[in-house]
ZAKEDO-9313 format. One line per 8 residues: number of its first residue (from 1); for each residue x, y, z of N, C-alpha, C. Coordinates in steps of 0.02 Angstrom, whole numbers, padded with zeros to 5 digits. Last residue first. Example, Ala and Ser with C-alpha at 12.3 -4.5 7.8 and 13.67 -1.06 7.14 Angstrom:
BEGIN
2> 00642 -00112 00354 00684 -00053 00357 00645 00002 00394  00660 -00284 00390 00615 -00225 00390 00660 -00165 00390 $
// end
This chain:
BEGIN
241> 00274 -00124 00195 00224 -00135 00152 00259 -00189 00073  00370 -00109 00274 00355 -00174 00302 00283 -00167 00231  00432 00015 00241 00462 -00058 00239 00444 -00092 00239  00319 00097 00283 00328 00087 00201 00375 00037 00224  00328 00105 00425 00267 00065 00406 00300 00054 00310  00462 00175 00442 00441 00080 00467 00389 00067 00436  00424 00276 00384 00448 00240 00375 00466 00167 00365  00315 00298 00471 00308 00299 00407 00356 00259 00378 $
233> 00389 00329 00598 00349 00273 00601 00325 00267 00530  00471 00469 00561 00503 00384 00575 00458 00323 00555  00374 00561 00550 00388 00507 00500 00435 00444 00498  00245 00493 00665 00306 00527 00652 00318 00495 00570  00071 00522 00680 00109 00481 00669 00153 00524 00642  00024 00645 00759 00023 00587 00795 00032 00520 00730  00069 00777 00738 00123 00735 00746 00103 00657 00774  -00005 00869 00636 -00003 00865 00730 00028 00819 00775 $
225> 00044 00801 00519 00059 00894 00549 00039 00899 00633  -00022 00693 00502 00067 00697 00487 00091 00766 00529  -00137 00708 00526 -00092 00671 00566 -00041 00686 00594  -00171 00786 00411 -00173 00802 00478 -00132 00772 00526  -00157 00661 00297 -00139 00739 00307 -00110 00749 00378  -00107 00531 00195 -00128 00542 00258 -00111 00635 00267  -00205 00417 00107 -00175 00476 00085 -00190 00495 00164  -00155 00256 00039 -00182 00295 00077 -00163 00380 00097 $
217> -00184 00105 -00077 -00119 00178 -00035 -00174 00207 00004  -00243 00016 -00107 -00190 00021 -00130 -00153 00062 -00143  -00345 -00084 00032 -00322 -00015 -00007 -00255 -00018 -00054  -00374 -00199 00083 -00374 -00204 00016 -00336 -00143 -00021  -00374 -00202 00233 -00444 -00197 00206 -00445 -00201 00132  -00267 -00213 00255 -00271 -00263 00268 -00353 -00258 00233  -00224 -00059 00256 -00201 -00100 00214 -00211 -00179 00211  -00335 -00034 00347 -00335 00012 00267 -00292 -00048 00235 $
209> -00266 -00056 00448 -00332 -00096 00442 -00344 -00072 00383  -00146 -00001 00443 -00128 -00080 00452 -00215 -00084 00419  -00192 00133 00466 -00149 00105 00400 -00135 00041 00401  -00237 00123 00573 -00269 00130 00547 -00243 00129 00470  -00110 00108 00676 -00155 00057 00664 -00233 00060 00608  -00045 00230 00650 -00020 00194 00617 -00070 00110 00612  -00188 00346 00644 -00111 00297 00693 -00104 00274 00629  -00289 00405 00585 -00241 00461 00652 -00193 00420 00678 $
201> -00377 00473 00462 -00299 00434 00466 -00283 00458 00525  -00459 00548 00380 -00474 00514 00456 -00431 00472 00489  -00435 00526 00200 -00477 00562 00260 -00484 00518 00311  -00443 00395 00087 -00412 00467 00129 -00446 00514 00162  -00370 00263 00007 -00423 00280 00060 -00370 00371 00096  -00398 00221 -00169 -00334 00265 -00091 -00370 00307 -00062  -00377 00095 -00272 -00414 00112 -00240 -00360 00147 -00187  -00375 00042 -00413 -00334 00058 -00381 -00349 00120 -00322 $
193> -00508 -00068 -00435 -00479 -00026 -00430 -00407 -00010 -00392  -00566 -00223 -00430 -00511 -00185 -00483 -00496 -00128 -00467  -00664 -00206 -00359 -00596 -00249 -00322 -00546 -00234 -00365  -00782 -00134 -00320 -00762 -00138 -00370 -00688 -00148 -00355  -00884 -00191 -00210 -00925 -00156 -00266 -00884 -00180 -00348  -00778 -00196 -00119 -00799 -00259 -00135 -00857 -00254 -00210  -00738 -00076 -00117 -00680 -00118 -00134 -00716 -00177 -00163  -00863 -00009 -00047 -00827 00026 -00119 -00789 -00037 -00156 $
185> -00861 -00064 00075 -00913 -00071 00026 -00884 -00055 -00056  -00724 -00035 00133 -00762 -00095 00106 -00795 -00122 00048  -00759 00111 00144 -00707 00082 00094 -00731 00009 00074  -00848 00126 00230 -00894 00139 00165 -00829 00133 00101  -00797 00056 00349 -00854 00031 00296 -00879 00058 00245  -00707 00143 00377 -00679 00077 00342 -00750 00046 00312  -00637 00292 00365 -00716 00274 00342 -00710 00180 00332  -00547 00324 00487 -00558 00314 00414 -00626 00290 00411 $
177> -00524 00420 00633 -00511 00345 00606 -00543 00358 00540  -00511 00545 00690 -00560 00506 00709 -00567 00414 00675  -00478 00669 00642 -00431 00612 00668 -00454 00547 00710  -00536 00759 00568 -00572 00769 00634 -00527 00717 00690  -00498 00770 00442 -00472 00806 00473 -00493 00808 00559  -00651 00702 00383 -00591 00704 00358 -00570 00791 00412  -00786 00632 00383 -00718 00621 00438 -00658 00646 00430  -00877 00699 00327 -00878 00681 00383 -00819 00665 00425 $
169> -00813 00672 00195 -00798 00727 00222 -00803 00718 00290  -00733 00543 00136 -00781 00551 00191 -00769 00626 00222  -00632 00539 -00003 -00649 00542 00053 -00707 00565 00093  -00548 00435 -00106 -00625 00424 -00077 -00607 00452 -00018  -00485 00388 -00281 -00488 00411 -00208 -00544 00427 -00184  -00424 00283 -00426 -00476 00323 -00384 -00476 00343 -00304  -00400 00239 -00557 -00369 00296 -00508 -00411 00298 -00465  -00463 00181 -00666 -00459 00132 -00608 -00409 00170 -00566 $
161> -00550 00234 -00810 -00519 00242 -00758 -00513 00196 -00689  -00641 00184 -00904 -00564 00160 -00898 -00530 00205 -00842  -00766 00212 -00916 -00724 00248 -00957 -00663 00244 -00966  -00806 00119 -00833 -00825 00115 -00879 -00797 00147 -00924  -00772 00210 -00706 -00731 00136 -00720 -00748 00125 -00785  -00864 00306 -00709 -00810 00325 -00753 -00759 00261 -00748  -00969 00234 -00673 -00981 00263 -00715 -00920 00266 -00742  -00934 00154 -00526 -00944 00130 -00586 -00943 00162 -00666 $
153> -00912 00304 -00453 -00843 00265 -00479 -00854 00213 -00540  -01032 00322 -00448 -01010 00378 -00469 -00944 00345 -00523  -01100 00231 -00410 -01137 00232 -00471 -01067 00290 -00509  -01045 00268 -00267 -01043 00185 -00296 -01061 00195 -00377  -01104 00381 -00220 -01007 00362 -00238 -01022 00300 -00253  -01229 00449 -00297 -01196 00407 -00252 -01130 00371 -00285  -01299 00592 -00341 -01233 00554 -00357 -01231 00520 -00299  -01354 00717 -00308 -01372 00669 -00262 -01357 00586 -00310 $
145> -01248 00844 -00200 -01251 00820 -00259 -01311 00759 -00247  -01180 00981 -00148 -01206 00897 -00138 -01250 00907 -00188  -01032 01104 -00132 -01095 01075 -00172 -01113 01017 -00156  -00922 01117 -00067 -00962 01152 -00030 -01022 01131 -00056  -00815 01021 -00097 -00868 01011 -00028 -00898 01058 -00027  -00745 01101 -00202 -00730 01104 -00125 -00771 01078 -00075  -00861 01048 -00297 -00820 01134 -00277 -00799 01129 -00201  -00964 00916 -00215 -00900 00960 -00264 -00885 01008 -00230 $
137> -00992 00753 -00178 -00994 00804 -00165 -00946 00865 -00196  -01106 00596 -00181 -01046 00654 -00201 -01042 00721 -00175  -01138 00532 -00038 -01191 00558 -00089 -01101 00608 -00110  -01123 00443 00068 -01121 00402 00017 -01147 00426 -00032  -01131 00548 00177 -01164 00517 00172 -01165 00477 00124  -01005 00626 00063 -01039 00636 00112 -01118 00610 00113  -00875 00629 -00027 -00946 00591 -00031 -00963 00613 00049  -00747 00632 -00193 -00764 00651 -00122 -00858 00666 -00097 $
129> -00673 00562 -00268 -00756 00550 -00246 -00741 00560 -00183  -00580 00600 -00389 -00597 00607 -00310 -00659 00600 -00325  -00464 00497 -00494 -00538 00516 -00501 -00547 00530 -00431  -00332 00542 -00587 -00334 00526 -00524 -00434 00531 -00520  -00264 00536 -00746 -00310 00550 -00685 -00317 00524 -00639  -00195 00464 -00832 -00166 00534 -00807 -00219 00565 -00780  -00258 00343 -00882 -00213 00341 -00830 -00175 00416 -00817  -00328 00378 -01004 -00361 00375 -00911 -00326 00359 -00866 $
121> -00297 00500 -01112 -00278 00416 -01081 -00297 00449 -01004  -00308 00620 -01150 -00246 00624 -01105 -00230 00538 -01127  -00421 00605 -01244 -00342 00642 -01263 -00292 00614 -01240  -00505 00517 -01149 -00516 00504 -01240 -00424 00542 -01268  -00532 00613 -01046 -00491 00563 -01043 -00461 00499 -01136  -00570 00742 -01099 -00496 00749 -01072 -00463 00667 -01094  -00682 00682 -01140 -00657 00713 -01171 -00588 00714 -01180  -00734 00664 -01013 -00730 00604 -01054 -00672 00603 -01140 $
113> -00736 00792 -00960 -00696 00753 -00944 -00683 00667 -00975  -00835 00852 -01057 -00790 00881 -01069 -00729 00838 -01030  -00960 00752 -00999 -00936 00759 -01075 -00846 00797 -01083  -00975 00800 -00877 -00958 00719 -00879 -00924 00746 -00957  -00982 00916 -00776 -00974 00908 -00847 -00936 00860 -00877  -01003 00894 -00649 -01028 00951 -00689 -01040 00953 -00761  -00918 00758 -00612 -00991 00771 -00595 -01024 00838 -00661  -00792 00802 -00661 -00839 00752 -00674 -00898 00734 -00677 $
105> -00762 00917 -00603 -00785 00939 -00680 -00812 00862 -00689  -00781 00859 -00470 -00804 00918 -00475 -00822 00915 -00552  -00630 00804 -00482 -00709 00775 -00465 -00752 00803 -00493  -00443 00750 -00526 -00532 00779 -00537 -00582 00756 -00509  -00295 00775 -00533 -00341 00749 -00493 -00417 00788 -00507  -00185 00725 -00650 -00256 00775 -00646 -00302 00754 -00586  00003 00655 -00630 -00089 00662 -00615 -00140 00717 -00612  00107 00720 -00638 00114 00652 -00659 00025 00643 -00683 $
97> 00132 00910 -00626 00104 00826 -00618 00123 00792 -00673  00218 01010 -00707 00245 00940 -00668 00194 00878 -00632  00169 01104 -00756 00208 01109 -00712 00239 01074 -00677  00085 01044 -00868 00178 01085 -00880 00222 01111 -00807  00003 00979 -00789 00037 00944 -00822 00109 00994 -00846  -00073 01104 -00769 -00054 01060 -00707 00009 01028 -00726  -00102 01182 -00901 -00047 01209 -00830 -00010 01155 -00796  -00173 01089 -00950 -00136 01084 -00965 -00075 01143 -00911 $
89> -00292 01123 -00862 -00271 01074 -00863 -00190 01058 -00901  -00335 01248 -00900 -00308 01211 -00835 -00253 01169 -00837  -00353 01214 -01018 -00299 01270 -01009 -00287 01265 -00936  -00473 01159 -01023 -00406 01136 -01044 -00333 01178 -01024  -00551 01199 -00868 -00532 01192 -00928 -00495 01169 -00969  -00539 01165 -00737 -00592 01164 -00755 -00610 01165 -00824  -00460 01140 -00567 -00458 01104 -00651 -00527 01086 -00699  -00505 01154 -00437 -00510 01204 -00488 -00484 01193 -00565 $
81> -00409 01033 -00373 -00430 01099 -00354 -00419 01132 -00421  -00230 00929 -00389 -00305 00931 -00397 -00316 00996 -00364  -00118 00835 -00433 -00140 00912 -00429 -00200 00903 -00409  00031 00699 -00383 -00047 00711 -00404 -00067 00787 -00396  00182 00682 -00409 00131 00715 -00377 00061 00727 -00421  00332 00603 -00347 00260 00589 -00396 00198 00636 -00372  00461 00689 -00301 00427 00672 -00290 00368 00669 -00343  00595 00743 -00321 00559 00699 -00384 00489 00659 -00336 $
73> 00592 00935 -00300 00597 00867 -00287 00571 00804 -00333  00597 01034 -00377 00645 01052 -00333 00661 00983 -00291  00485 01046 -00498 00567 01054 -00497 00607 01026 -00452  00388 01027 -00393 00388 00962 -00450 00476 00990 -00466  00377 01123 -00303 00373 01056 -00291 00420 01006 -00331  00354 01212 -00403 00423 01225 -00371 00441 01154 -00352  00230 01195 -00474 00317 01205 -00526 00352 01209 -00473  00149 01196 -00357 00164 01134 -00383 00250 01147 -00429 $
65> 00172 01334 -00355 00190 01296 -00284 00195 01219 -00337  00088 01387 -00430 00167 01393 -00436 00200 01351 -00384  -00043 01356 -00454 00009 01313 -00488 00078 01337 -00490  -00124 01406 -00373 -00073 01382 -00338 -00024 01338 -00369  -00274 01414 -00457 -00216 01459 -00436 -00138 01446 -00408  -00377 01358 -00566 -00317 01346 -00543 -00290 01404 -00524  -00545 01375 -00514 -00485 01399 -00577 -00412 01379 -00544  -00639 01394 -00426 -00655 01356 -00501 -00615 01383 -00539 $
57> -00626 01431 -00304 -00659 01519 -00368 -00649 01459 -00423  -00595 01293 -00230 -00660 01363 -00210 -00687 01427 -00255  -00507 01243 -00308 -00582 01222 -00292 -00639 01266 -00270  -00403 01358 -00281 -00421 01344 -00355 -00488 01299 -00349  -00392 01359 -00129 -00395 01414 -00162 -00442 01410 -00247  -00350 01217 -00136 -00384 01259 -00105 -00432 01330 -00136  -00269 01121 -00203 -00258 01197 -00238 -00334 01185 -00198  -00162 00979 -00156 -00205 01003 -00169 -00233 01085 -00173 $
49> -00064 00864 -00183 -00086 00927 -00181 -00134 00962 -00190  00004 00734 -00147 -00051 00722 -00155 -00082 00793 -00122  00148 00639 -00172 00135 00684 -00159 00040 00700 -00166  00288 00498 -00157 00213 00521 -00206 00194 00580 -00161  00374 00446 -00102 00377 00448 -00158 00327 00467 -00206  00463 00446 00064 00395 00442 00036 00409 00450 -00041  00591 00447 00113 00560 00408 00076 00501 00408 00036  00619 00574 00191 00587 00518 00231 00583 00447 00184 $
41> 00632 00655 00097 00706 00653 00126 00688 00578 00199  00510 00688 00072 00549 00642 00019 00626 00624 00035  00471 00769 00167 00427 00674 00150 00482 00680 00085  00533 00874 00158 00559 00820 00227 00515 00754 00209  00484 00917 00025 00563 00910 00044 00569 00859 00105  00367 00954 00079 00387 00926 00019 00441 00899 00042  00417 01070 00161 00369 01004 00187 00367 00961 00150  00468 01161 00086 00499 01143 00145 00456 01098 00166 $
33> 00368 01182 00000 00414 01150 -00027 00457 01121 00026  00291 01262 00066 00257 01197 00067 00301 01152 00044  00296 01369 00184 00333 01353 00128 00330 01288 00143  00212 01409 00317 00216 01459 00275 00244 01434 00194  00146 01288 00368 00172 01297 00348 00195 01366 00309  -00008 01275 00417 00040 01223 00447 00139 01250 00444  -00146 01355 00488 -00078 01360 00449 -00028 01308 00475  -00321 01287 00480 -00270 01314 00524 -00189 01279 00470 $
25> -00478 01323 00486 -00407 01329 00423 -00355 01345 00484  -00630 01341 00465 -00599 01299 00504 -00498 01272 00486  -00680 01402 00349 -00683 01467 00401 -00623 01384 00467  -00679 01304 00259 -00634 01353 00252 -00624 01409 00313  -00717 01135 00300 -00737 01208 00315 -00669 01253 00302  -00660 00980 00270 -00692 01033 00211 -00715 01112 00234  -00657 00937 00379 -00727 00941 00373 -00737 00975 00320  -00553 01064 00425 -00563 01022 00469 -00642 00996 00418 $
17> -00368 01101 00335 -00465 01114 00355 -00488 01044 00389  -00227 01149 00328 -00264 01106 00350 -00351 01126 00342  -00097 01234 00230 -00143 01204 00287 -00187 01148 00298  00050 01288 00175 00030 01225 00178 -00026 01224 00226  00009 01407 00075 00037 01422 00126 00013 01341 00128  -00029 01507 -00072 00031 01474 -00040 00049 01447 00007  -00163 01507 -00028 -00126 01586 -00043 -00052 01559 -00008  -00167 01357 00034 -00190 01414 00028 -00170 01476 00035 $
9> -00171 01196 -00018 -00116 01239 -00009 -00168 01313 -00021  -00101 01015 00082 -00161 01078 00055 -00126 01162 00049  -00040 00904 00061 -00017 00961 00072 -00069 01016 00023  -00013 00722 00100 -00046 00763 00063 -00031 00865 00091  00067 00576 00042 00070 00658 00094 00026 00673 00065  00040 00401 00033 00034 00473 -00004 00030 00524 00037  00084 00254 00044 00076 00304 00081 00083 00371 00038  00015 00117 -00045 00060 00171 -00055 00045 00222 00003 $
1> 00042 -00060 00000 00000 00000 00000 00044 00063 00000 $
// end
C-alpha cells in the first residue's frame, strides 16, 4: 500500500481544514516545498496537492507551488482543485504533475472530462469521490449532489479509469479513524480498482486496517502535521508494506 502526503495549499501556505470548512483553516506551513522536501528526505515517493484556493473560485491558482514542488523534488505528484478547462489542465501537467486529480468537472461536466480522458488516456487521472453520506460532493465540498459514490466510480470505471480516491468529508481532518465501511463497501463493489483511502488517518493502526482492508495507498494529512504519526513510524510502516 502506497503512503501518499498530502499538502493543502492556501494563498501558498501549507494548511489544513477540518470537514472541508474554510472558516476551520489552520496554517501548517508558510513554505510547502519545505514540507515537500522532509517526506521525500523520509522516503515517501508520491505527493497528493491540493489547490484550495483553485476548488473554491473554479480555476487553478497555486500552480506555482506545484512548478516549485515538481522542480525542486522527484517526488510523484498528483494536482487537484479548480481544473476546469483545458488550459487548466494543461498548466497542471507543464508544471509537473504526473496526475489530474478531478471530481467536480466530473460530476458538472461528464462530456468535457470524457473528453480529457479520450486525449490524455485515463491513466493521467486521479478520479476524487469526495462523498458525504455516500452522496458526491463538489467545488470544495461546498456542493451535494445526489450522485452516489458507488454509481459515481462505476460510471467512469467504464471509461477506464481505475485511479480512484474516496474521502468522507464527515471524517476528514477530525482524526477520528477512516471510513472503513464505506471503503469496504466501495472495494468489494469494485476490487479492480486502484483504490486510496483518505480522510481520518490518526495511527499507524489505521494504515494496518486500510491495508489489510485491500487499499492500494492511503492519503494521510493532519496526522502527519499534529504529529500523531512521526515520520520515523512511516517509514517503518513503508518497509514493512
Amino acid at each position: 500500500m502506497q503512503i501518499i502526503p498530502a499538502i493543502d495549499i492556501i494563498q501558498g501556505k501549507c494548511v489544513r481544514l477540518t470537514q472541508g470548512d474554510y472558516a476551520q483553516m489552520k496554517i501548517y506551513n508558510e513554505d510547502p516545498l519545505e514540507v515537500a522536501k522532509a517526506f521525500e528526505d523520509a522516503g515517501l515517493e508520491r505527493l497528493h496537492l491540493v489547490d484550495l484556493d483553485g476548488a473554491k473560485e473554479g480555476a487553478v491558482k497555486n500552480w506555482k507551488v506545484l512548478e516549485s514542488i515538481a522542480g525542486k523534488t522527484a517526488l510523484q505528484i498528483d494536482f487537484g482543485g479548480g481544473i476546469k478547462t483545458e488550459q487548466d489542465l494543461k498548466i497542471v501537467f507543464e508544471s509537473g504533475a504526473i496526475l489530474a486529480t478531478l471530481g467536480s468537472i466530473a460530476v458538472k461536466d461528464p462530456d468535457l472530462f470524457c473528453s480529457w480522458i479520450e486525449k490524455h488516456g485515463a491513466a493521467k487521472f486521479l478520479l476524487g469521490a469526495d462523498v458525504k453520506e455516500e452522496k458526491i460532493v463538489v467545488s470544495g465540498w461546498l456542493e451535494s449532489t445526489e450522485w452516489s459514490v458507488y454509481d459515481f466510480i462505476a460510471h467512469y470505471f467504464s471509461k477506464g479509469i481505475t485511479n480512484v480516491f474516496c474521502t468522507d468529508v464527515a471524517m476528514d481532518g477530525k482524526l477520528e479513524g477512516p471510513s472503513f465501511a464505506l471503503y469496504k463497501n466501495i472495494l468489494e463493489s469494485r476490487p479492480d480498482l486502484f483504490f486510496i483511502a483518505s480522510g481520518g488517518v490518526a495511527s499507524l493502526a489505521d494504515l494496518e486496517a486500510l491495508r489489510e482492508l485491500g487499499c492500494s495507498g492511503a492519503i494521510i494529512g493532519k496526522a502527519i502535521y499534529e504529529g500523531r504519526i512521526t515520520i520515523s513510524e512511516l517509514k517503518r510502516f513503508i518497509a514493512s508494506c
